[in-house]
C-alpha positions as CSV (number, residue, x, y, z in Angstrom):
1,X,82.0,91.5,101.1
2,X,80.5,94.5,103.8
3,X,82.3,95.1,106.6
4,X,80.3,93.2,108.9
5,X,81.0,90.0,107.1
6,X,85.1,90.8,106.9
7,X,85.0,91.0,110.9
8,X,82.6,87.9,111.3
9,X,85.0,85.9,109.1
10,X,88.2,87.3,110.6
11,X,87.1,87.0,114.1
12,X,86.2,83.1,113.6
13,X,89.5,82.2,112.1
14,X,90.8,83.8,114.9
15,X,89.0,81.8,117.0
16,X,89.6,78.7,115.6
17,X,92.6,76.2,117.9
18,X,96.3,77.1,116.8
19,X,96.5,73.5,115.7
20,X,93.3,73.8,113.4
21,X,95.0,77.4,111.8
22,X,98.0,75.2,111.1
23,X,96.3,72.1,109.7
24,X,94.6,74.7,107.2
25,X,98.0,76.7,106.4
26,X,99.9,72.8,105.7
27,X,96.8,72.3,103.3
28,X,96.7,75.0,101.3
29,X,100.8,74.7,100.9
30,X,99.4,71.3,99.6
31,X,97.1,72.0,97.1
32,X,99.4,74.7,95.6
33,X,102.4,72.1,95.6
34,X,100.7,69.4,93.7
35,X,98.9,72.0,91.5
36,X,102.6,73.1,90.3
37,X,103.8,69.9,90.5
38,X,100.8,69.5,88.1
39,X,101.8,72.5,85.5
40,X,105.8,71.7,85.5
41,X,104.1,68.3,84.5
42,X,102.9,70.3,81.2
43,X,105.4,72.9,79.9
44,X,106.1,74.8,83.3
45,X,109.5,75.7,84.2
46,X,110.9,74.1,87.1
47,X,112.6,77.4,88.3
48,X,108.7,79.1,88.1
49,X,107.8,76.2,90.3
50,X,110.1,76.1,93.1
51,X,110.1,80.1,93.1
52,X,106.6,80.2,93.8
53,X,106.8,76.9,95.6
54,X,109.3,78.9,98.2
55,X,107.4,82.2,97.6
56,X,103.9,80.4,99.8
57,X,106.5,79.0,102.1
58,X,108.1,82.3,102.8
59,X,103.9,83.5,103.6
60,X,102.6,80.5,105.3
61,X,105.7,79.9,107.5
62,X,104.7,82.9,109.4
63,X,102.0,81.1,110.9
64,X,103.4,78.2,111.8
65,X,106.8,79.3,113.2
66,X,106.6,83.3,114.1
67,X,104.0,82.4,116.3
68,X,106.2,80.4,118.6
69,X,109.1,83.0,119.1
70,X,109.7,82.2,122.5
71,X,110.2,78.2,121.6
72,X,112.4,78.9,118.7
73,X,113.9,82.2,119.5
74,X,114.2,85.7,117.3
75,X,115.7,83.9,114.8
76,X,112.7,82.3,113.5
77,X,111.5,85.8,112.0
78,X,114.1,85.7,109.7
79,X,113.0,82.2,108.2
80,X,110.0,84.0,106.3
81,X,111.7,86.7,104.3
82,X,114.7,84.1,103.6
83,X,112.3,81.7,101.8
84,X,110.5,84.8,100.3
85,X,113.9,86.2,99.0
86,X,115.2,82.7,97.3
87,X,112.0,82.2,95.8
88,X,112.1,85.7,94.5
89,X,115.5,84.9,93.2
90,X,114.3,81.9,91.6
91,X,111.3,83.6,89.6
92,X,113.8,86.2,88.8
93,X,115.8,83.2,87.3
94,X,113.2,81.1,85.2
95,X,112.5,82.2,81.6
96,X,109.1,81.5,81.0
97,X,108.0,83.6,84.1
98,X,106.7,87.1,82.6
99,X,106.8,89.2,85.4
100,X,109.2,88.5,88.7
101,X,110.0,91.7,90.0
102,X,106.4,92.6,90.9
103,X,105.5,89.0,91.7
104,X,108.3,88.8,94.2
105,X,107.3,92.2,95.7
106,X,104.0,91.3,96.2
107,X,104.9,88.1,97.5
108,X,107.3,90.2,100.2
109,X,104.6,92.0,101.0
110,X,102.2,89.5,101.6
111,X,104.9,87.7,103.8
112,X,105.4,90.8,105.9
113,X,101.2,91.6,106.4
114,X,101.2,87.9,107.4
115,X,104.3,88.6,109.6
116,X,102.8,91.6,111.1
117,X,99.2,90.2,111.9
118,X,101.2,87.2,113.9
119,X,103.4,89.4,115.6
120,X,100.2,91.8,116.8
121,X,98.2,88.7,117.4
122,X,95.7,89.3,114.7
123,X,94.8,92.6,115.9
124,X,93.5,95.3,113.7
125,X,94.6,98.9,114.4
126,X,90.4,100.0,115.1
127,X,89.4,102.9,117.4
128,X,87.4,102.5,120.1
129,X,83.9,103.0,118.2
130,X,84.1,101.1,115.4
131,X,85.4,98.3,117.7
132,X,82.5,98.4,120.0
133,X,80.2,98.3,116.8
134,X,82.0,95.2,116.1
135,X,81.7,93.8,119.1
136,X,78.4,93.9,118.9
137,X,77.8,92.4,115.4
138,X,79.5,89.6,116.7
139,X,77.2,88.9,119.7
């Protein structure tokens, strides 16, 4: 994907209603519950599943509660990385999963890019040229 393409796409789903983001998160949480609900169905551990189950929560609750800080309070931020942290916990915990320790690290880190681009409103750290060439891709 070029540049141009990464800032079209970025830019509409920043544009897109908070309630539309949110419909989107709660659907992708969906799919990836009923698709582990699916495996543990067929030999999957049900440790692996509610690790990574809590893992996506831990990622997509970013969106849907850091984003309301001021109805919820500071304490909200902590949700994320709590989900994140049991879920790394569980993975560390089931026996058929074949690598936990770097799952559950990616899976912080994931939670904390997520955390960060909700925190800075979606802004990308750009200097004043390339966001002026941007702008005017967009338009």
């Amino acid at each position: 994907m070029s540049k141009k393409q990464a800032a079209a796409t970025i830019s509409h789903i920043m544009g897109l209603r908070e309630s539309t983001r949110n419909i989107l998160a709660i659907g992708i949480w969906l799919v990836v519950f009923v698709s582990l609900l699916f495996l543990s169905s067929y030999g999957q551990s049900q440790l692996m599943s509610a690790g990574l189950i809590l893992q996506l929560t831990g990622a997509y609750s970013t969106f849907l509660l850091c984003g309301k800080s001021e109805e919820y309070g500071r304490f909200v931020h902590v949700v994320p990385y709590s989900f994140a942290l049991t879920g790394a916990m569980l993975l560390c915990l089931a026996p058929d999963f074949p690598a936990p320790v770097g799952a559950s690290l990616v899976f912080l880190a994931v939670t904390a890019l997520m955390h960060w681009t909700v925190i800075n409103g979606g802004r990308a750290p750009l200097n004043t040229e390339k966001t002026a060439f941007v702008t005017e891709c967009l338009t």
